[in-house]
Every structure is written in C-alpha cells, then in structure tokens.
C-alpha distance (Angstrom), angle and dihedral (degrees) to the residues before:
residue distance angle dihedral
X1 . . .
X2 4.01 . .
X3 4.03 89.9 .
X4 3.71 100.0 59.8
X5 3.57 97.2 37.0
X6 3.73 82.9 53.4
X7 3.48 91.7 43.1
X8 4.37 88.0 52.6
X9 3.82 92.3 48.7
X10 3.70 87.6 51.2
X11 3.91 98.6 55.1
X12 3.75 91.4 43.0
X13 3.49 90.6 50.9
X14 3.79 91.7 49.8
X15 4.23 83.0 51.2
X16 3.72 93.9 48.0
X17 3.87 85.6 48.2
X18 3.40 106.1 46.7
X19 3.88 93.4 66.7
X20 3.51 90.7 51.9
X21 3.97 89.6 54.6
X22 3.64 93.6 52.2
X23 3.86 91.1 50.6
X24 3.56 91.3 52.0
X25 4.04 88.9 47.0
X26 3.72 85.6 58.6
X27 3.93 96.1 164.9
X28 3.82 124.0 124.0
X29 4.09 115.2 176.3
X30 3.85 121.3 -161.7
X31 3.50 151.0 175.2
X32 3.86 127.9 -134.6
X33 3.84 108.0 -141.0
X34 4.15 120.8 -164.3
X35 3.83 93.3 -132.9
X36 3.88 80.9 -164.8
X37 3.85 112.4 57.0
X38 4.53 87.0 13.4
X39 3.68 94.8 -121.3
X40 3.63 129.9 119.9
X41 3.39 120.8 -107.4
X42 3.72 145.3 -116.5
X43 3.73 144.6 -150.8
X44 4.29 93.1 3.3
X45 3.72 120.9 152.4
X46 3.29 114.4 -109.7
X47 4.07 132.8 -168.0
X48 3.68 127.3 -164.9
X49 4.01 107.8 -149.3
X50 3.70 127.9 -160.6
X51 3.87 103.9 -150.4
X52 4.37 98.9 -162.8
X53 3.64 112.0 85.1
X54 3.29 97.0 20.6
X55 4.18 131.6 -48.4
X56 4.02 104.9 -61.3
X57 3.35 125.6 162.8
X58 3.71 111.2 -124.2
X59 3.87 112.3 -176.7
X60 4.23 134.4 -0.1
X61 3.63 130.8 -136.6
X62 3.74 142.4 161.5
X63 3.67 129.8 -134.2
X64 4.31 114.4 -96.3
X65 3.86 115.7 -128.2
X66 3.86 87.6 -83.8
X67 3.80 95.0 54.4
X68 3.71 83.2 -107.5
X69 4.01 117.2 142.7
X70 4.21 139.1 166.8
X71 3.34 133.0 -162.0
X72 3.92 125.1 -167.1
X73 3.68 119.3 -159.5
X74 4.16 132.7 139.0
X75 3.56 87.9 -120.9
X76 3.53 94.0 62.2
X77 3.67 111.8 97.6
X78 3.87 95.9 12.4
X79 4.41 95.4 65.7
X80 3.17 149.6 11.2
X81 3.59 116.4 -65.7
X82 3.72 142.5 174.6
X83 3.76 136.2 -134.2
X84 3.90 114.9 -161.2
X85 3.75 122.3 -168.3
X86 3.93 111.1 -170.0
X87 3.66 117.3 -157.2
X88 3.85 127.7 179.9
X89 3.78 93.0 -18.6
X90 4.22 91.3 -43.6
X91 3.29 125.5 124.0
X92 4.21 113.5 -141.9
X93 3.60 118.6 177.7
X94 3.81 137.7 -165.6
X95 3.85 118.5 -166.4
X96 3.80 115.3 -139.4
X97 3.96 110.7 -159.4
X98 4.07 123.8 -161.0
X99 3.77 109.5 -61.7
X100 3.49 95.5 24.2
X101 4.17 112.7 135.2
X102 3.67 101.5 169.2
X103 3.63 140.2 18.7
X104 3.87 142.5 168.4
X105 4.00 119.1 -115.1
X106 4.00 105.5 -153.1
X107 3.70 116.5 -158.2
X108 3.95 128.1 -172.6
X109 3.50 131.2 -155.7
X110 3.76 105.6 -110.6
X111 3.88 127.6 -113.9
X112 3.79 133.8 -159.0
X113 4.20 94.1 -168.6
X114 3.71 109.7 116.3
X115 3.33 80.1 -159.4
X116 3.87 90.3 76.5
X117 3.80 97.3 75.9
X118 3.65 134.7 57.4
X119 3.98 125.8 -161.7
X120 3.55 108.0 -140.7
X121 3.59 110.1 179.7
X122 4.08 132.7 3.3
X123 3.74 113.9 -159.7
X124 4.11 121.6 -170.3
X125 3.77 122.2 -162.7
X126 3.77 121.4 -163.3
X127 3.70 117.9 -157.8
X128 4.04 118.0 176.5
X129 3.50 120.6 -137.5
X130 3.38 123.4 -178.8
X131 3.73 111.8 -74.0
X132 3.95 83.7 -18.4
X133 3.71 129.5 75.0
X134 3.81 115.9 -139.3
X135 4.29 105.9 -141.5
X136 3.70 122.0 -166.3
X137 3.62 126.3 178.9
X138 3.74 135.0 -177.9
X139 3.78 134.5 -173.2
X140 3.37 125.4 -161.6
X141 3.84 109.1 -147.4
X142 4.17 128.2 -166.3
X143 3.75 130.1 -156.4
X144 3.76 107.6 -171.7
X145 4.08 90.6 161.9
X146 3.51 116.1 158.0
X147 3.21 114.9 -126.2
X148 3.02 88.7 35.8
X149 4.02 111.8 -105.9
X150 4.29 141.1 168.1
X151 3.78 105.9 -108.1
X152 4.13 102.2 -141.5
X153 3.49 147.2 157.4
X154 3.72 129.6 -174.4
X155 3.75 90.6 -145.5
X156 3.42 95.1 37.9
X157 3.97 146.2 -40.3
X158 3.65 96.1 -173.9
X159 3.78 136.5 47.9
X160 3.74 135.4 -168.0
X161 3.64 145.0 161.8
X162 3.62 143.2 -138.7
X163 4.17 126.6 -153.8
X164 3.37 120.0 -110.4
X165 3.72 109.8 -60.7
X166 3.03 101.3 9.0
X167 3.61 118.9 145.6
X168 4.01 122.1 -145.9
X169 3.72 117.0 -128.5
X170 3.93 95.6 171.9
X171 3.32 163.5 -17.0
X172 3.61 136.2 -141.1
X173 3.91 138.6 158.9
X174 4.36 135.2 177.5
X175 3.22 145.9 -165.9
X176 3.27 145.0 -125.6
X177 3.82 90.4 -93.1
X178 3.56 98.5 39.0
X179 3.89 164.6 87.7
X180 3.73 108.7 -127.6
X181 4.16 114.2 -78.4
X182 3.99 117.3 -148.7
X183 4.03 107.9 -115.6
X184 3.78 129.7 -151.3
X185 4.13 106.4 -119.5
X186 3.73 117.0 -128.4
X187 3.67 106.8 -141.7
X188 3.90 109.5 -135.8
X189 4.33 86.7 173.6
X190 3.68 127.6 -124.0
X191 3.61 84.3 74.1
X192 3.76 93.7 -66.4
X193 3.77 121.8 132.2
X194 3.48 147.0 176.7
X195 3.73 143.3 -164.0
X196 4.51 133.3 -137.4
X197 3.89 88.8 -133.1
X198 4.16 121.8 165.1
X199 4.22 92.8 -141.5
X200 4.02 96.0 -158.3
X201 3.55 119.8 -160.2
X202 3.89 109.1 -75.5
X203 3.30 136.9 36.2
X204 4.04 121.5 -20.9
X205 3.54 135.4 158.3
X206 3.99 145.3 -164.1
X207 3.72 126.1 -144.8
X208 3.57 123.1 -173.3
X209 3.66 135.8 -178.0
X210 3.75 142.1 -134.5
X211 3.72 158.4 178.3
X212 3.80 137.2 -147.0
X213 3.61 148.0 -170.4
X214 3.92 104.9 -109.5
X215 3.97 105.7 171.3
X216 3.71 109.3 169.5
X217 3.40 86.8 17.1
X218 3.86 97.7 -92.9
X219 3.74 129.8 101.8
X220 3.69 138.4 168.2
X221 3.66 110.8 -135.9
X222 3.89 126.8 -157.9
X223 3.78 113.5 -161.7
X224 3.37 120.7 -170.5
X225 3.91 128.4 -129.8
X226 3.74 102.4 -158.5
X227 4.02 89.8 164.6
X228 4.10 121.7 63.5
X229 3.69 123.5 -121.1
X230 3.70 111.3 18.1
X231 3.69 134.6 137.9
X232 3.73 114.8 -110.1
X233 3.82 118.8 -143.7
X234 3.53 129.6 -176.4
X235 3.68 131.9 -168.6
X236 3.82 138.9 -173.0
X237 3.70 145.8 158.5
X238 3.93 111.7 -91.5
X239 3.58 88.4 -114.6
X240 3.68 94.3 67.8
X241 3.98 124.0 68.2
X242 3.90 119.4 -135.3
X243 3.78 126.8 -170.5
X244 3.93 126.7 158.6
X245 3.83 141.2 142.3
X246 3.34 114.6 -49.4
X247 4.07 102.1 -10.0
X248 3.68 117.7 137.9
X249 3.75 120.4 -155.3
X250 4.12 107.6 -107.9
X251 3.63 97.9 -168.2
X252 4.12 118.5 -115.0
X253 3.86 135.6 -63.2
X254 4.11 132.3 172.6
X255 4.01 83.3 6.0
X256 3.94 102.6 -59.6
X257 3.72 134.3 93.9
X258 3.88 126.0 -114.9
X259 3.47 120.2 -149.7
X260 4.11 110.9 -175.0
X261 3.54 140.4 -170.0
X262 4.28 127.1 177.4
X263 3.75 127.5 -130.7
X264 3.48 104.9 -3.0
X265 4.30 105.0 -167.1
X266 3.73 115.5 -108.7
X267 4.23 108.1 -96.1
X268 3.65 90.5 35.2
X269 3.95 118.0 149.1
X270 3.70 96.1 -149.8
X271 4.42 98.0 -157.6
X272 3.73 105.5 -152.5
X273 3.98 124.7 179.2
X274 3.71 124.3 -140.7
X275 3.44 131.8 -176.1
X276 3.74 139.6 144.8
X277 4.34 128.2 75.1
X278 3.65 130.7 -99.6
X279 3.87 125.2 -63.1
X280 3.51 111.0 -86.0
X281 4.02 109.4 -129.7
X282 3.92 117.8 -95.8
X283 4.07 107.8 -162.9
X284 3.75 94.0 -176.4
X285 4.20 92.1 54.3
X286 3.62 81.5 34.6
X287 3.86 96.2 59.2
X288 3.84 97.0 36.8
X289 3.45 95.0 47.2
X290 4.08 90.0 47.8
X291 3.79 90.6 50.4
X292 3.90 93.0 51.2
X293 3.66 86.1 48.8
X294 3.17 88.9 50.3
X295 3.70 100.3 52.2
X296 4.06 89.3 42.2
X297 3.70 87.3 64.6
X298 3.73 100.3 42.8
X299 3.69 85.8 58.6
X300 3.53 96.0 53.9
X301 4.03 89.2 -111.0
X302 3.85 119.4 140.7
X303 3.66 143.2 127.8
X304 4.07 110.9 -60.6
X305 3.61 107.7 -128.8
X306 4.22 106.5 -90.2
X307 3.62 135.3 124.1
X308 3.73 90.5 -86.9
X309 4.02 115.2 163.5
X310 3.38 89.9 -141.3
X311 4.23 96.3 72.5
X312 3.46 94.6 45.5
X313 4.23 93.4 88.5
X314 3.69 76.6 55.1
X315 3.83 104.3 58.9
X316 3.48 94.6 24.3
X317 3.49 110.5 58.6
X318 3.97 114.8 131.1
X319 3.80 87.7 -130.0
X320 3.69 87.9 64.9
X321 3.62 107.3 91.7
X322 4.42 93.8 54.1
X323 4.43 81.7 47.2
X324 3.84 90.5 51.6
X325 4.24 90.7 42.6
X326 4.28 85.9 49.6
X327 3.76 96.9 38.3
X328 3.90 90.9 48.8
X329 3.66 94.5 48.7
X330 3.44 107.1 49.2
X331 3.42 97.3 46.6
X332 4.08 91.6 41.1
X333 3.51 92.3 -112.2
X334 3.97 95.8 132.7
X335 3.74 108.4 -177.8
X336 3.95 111.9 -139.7
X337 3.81 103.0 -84.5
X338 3.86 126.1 -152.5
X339 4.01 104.7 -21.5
X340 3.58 112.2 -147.4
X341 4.24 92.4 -110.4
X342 3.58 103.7 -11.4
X343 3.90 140.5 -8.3
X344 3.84 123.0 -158.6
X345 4.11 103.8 -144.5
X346 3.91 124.2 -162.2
X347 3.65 118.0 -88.9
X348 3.81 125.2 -85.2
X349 3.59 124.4 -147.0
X350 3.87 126.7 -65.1
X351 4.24 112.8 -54.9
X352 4.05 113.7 -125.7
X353 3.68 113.0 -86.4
X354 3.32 101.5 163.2
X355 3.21 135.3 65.4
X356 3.73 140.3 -121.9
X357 4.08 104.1 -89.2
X358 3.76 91.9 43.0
X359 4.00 92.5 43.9
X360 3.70 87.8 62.8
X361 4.05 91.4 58.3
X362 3.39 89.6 61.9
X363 3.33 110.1 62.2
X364 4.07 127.0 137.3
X365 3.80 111.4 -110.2
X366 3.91 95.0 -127.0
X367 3.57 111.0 99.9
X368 3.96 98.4 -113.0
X369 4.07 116.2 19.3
X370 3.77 108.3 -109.8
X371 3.70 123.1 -139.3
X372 4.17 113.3 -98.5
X373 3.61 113.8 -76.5
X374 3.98 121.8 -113.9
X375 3.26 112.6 -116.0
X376 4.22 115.1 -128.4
X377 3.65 108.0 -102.6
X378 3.68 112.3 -126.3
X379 4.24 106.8 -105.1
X380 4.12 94.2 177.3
X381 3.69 95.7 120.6
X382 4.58 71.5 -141.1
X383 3.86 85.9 75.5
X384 4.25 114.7 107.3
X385 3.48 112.4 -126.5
X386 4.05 79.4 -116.8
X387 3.72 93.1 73.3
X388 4.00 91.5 41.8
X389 3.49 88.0 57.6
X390 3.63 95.9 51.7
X391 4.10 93.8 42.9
X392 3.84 86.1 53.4
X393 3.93 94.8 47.6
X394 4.03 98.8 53.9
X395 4.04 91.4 36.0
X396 3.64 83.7 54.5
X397 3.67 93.8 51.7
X398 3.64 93.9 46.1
X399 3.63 97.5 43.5
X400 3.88 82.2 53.5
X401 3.62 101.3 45.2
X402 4.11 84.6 48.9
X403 4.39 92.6 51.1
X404 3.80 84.9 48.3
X405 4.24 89.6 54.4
X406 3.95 89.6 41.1
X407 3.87 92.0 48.6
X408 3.95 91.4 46.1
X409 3.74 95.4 40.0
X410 4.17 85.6 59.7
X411 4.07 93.9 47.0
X412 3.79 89.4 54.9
X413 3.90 100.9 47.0
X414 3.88 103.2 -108.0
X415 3.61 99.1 119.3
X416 3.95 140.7 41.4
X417 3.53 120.9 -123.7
X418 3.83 102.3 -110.0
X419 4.29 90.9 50.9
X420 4.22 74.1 49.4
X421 3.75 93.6 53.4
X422 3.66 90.9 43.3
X423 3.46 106.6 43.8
X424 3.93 90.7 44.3
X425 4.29 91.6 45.4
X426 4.09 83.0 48.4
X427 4.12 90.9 58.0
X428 3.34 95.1 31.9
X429 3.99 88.6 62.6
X430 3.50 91.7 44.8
X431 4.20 86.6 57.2
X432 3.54 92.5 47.8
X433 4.28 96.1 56.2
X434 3.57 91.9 38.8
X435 4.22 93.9 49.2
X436 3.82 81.5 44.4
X437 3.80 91.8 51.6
C-alpha cells in the first residue's frame, strides 16, 4: 500500500508545486497592436496592475520598436493581473489571468464622432421592493467604425438619464473583450449624467442602476431615450403589471414578462405604469425547476450563445452589479474598478438584436433553459498553458452567466432557499477547482 500512497503524495506535490514555479517565473511578454492602421506599436505607456488588495500599479515599461514589451513580477503567473497601455490620454487594458505568459495589448486611435456608435437595444427591468422600486437599465451600444477607432470623450462619451427622483446606485460599462468595469458618473444636473468611456470596436454595453419612490406600490415611470433608433425592452416579475405608450406584451421567458416596442425616436419620454409587489416564493416550482436545471447542465445542455430574448432576465437583472462585486472578490477575481479616465472591461454576453416575436421562435427544446455549461479544464500535465488559459476564460463566463440565473431565479420566486443554497454551493465548488487549476 506504501507505493501508491507514495506515488499520490508525489503527484500532489508536483500540483502544489507547479503554482509555485509559475509564480517564481513571473514573466509575461507582449505586443501592442494599432487595431487602427494593423501595425505594432512603439514608444506606448504601459502599466502592469496587481488587481488583489486593491488596483496598484506595480512596474512601468514602454513598448520596443516592434511593439514588443515584458514585464517581470512574482505575481505574474500566480493572479490576476492587468496590463494597461495608455494612448493619447486613453486608457486600454488587457487582463492577464493565472498561467498566462504572453498576451497582446490592442490600442485604437481615438474618435470624438458621435457618429461612431450606435445603440441598438435599451432594456429596463422593474423590480418592487417594498415601498421602493428597484430600476435597472441596460443599453446595448455598437461601434462598427471603419477603420476601426475608440469612440471617447474626456467629458463624456455616453449620456443617460434618470426619472424624476430617481436615485443612482451605479454605473457600469464593457467592452468587447470584457466583464463589465464599474464607471465614475459625470453629473450633468437635472438628473442627467454621463460617463468617460473608450467604446472599442464591437460590441459594449452600459448598465446602470436605480431607485424609486413606490408608495402604494404603483408608479409611473418616464424613461428617457436620449439616443435614436433603439429597441426598447422591458421586463418584470409576473407579479407586477406594466402598461405604457406603445409597449406590446411579448409573452414570458426565465419567469418575467417582456413588454417591447421598436425604434423609439431620440428625446422620447417613454411613460410606463407599474404596479403590483414582489413574487411571493414558490418552493415546489422552485425545486422542480432547480432539478431540471440541474439535469440540463449535467448533460452538457444550455443556451448556445445568441441574442436570444430569453437570457436577457439572466444578464440583466438589477441585482447584478452587487453579484459580480461578491463573486469577484471571493474568488480574487477583482474586476478593474474606477480607472482614472476610462477603463476598457471584458465583454459580456451577446446584446438583444432581436426582437420580441422572433425571440420566442427560438427557444431551446428543454423545458426550462439551463445556465451554460463549464467546460472541463484540461488536467494532462501535456496541456500548454495557452489552452488552460482559454478553458479557464469560457468556464468563467459560464459559471458567471449561470450565478447571475441562480441569483435572479431566487429574486423572482422560482426557487426555495435550500435548492438556492445547493445549487449556488454546487457552482461555487466547481469555481474554486477550476481557479485552483
């Protein structure tokens, strides 16, 4: 028995080890590309970041002739660290996760044309709260520039609105490479504010957060449409009844109803009526709906990544934002926090582009859509550090996307507290072995 316990403490030791060797390794080497002209680039700023304990900036370089760059630091290789490349006064940032040895800093030339962006879709969810109502809002925002460039202004590249006593929680916008980065508001008064935001070619978003008086528990709502052409969606637990100009009823998906209406004009004050309290808890849908999630996931089902209606309860969900802040601190995942101008964030999941008739025709065939599976994690000690890194990245987003559906499926009702507790300890454990490699 002596030779395979022998055998066991060696192979954990080599696990324990191996870490340890990587942290004392702590090199990552780069390039800086010009996403705009496609050449690499010389002489840029660069700023290496440790994310735990707070951002601080641990080392300086520049960019060599070739674009090309290192940076040597015990962190490296052992945490999450950041690599920021600052170009004409914008910040662009490229995250480097454990076991990551080199990586590719793209910078854009920056653009003050309003013209460069296009808001595609603007989805509002209402959330009751006692004698407050919970308001979430999300716009998904396009930059199909060509060349390709940064949309940003110093005093502001994106505006926004709140109605009439409403109170702003907060603010956050991503990329197109991104999870979603926490932004300091620029008040413009009257309830109006704005955000210094580098909009990179792609997809980005900004999600925002607020509170409102709801005595009675009724309200009319005005949002605001400051920009022309976008879809408006708006979402609500079945317990609460929504009626406003123009919204037609879309039917109901994760366990909330969608109300939709196309093009609204720019300057629009869209008046929507809410009334009605929060879901009351149902632990027998709760559990059966948890145990066909539960199956749907085991079986490697899930939602394929598309612009579905259906997922956007999921990733929109005004508790969001405090679930991201937990999630990335206890697994010391610290998002990039309040950039000095602007941050670019890793990319959320796919915006809305459809709309709420042609949603409904693409629905999965389980009975309740299951959060995305996580991938396995390659353990063959063959495996580059290259394909570890890009295992880790899309579990990560999955195992995300799937906390965000638990989390949302508990606000509205759908599932008891102990299929909570065990459906969250269950992904939770998963995070832990796969951040532990």
């Amino acid at each position: 028995m002596r030779r395979p316990y022998s055998a066991r403490l060696a192979l954990l030791g080599a696990l324990v080890l191996a870490p340890l060797a990587i942290a004392e390794a702590g090199t990552v080497r780069g390039t800086v590309m010009n996403g705009t002209t496609g050449k690499a680039a010389a002489g840029i700023e660069l700023i290496l970041i440790q994310l735990q304990g707070g951002m601080q900036e641990v080392a300086h370089s520049k960019s060599g002739a070739q674009g090309e760059f290192t940076f040597e630091h015990p962190g490296l290789g052992a945490q999450p660290m950041l690599v920021r490349a600052v170009y004409h006064g914008v910040n662009f940032n490229h995250a480097v996760p454990p076991g990551t040895a080199t990586a590719q800093v793209d910078i854009y030339e920056p653009s003050k044309d309003a013209k460069t962006i296009n808001v595609a879709s603007h989805v509002v969810i209402f959330q009751p709260n006692g004698a407050t109502l919970t308001v979430g809002e999300e716009y998904q925002i396009e930059n199909k520039s060509q060349p390709p460039v940064a949309y940003f202004r110093s005093d502001g590249s994106f505006n926004f609105a709140l109605p009439e006593k409403g109170q702003l929680q907060q603010v956050a916008a991503a990329g197109p490479a991104g999870m979603p980065v926490v932004q300091l508001p620029i008040d413009k008064k009257n309830n109006h504010y704005s955000i210094a935001f580098a909009f990179r070619p792609g997809d980005n978003s900004v999600r925002y957060s607020y509170t409102l008086p709801y005595e009675g528990n009724a309200a009319t709502v005005k949002i605001a449409t400051i920009y022309p052409g976008g879809r408006l969606l708006v979402v609500a637990p079945p317990s609460v009844q929504i009626s406003g100009d123009g919204l037609a009823p879309g039917g109901q998906e994760q366990g909330m109803n969608l109300y939709g209406r196309q093009d609204v004009p720019a300057g629009t004050l869209v008046a929507v009526s809410v009334s009605g309290t929060a879901p009351v808890p149902d632990a027998n849908a709760g559990t059966e709906q948890g145990q066909q999630q539960g199956r749907d996931a085991q079986q490697g089902g899930g939602e394929a990544t598309g612009a579905g209606i259906q997922q956007v309860p999921g990733r929109l969900d005004v508790l969001k934002w405090p679930l991201i802040a937990g999630f990335l601190c206890v697994f010391a995942l610290v998002a990039i926090l309040l950039a000095r101008k602007s941050v670019v964030a890793v990319a959320v999941p796919a915006p809305v582009e459809q709309d709420v008739a042609a949603a409904k025709q693409k629905k999965p065939k389980s009975k309740a859509p299951s959060a995305p599976s996580a991938p396995a994690v390659p353990t063959n000690g063959a495996a580059s550090l290259k394909e570890l890194d890009v295992a880790i990245g899309t579990s990560l987003d999955g195992l995300k996307e799937r906390l965000f559906r638990l989390e949302l499926r508990r606000q509205a009702g759908t599932i008891s507290e102990e299929e909570y507790a065990l459906e969250r300890a269950s992904t939770e454990k998963v995070l832990r072995d796969l951040v532990r490699g």
